[in-house]
N, C-alpha and C positions, 0 to 999 in steps of 0.2 A: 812399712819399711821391711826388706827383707834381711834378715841379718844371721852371719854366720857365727856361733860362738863355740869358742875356744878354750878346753881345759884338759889338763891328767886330773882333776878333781872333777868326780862326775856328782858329788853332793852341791858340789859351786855351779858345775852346768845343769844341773834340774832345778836349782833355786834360781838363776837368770829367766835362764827358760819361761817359769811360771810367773816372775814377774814381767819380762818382756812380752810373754802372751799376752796377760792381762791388759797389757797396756796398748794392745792392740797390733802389734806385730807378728811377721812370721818371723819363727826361730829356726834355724838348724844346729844342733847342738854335736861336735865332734870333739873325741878325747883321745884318738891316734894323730900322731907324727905321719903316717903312711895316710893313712885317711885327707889329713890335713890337705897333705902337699897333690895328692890326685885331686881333689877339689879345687884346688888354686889353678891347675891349670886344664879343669874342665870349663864346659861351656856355660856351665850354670852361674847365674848372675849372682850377688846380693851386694845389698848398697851399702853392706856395713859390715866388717870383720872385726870382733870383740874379741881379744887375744890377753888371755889370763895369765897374771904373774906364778900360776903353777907350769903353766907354758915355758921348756925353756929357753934361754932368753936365743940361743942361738938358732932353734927351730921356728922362733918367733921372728928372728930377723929373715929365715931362709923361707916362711910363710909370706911373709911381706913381701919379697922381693919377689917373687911369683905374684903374687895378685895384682902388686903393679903392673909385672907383664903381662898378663893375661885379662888383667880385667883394671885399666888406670882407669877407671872410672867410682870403684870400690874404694871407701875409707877406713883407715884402718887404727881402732882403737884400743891401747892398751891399757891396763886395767893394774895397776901397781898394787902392791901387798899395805903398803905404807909409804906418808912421805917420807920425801929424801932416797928414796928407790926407784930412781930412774933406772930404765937398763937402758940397753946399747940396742934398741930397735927403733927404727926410723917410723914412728907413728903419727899421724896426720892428730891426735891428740890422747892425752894421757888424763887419767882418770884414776882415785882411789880406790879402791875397794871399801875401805871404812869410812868412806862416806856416805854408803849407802844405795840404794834400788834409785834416790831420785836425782842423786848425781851423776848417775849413770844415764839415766833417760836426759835429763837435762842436755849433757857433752853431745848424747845421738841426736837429740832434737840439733844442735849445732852445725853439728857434723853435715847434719843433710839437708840442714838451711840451703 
């Protein structure tokens, strides 16, 4: 799976990173707002967009809403700090972050059922 992830914590995107490597995936790891939203509406694909609760919430709605128009075929997962922190971004599914590396593979294994 090709998957885009998303943070202003570039400790949080090298530790995904190394575990979605390992787990057998391509990563691309981006930590700009400008970065982000040029890749939403370039031509490059990925089947899975991981959008981090250091992401904020309003760049993460305005990331969203590009990748649907550019690429509605891309799912879009957001990655909460803790329960009961839902934000206001329209995510095809949400996911904890202190649940850990295989809660997180588990949702993408879902996601791309």
């Amino acid at each position: 799976m090709k998957i885009l992830s998303v943070s202003t914590d570039r400790e949080l995107l090298q530790l995904r990173q190394f575990v979605l490597e390992s787990a057998g995936h391509e990563v691309v790891s981006l930590d700009s707002e400008k970065n982000v939203f040029a890749t939403a509406e370039s031509p490059d694909h990925f089947d899975v967009v991981l959008l981090c609760h250091r992401f904020s919430s309003g760049s993460a709605r305005q990331a969203t809403r590009l990748f649907r128009k550019s690429h509605p075929g891309t799912r879009v997962v957001f990655i909460a700090h803790v329960y009961g922190e839902w934000p206001n971004v329209e995510a095809d599914r949400y996911v904890v972050g202190t649940d850990g590396p295989e809660a997180l593979l588990r949702v993408l294994e879902e996601v791309h059922a």
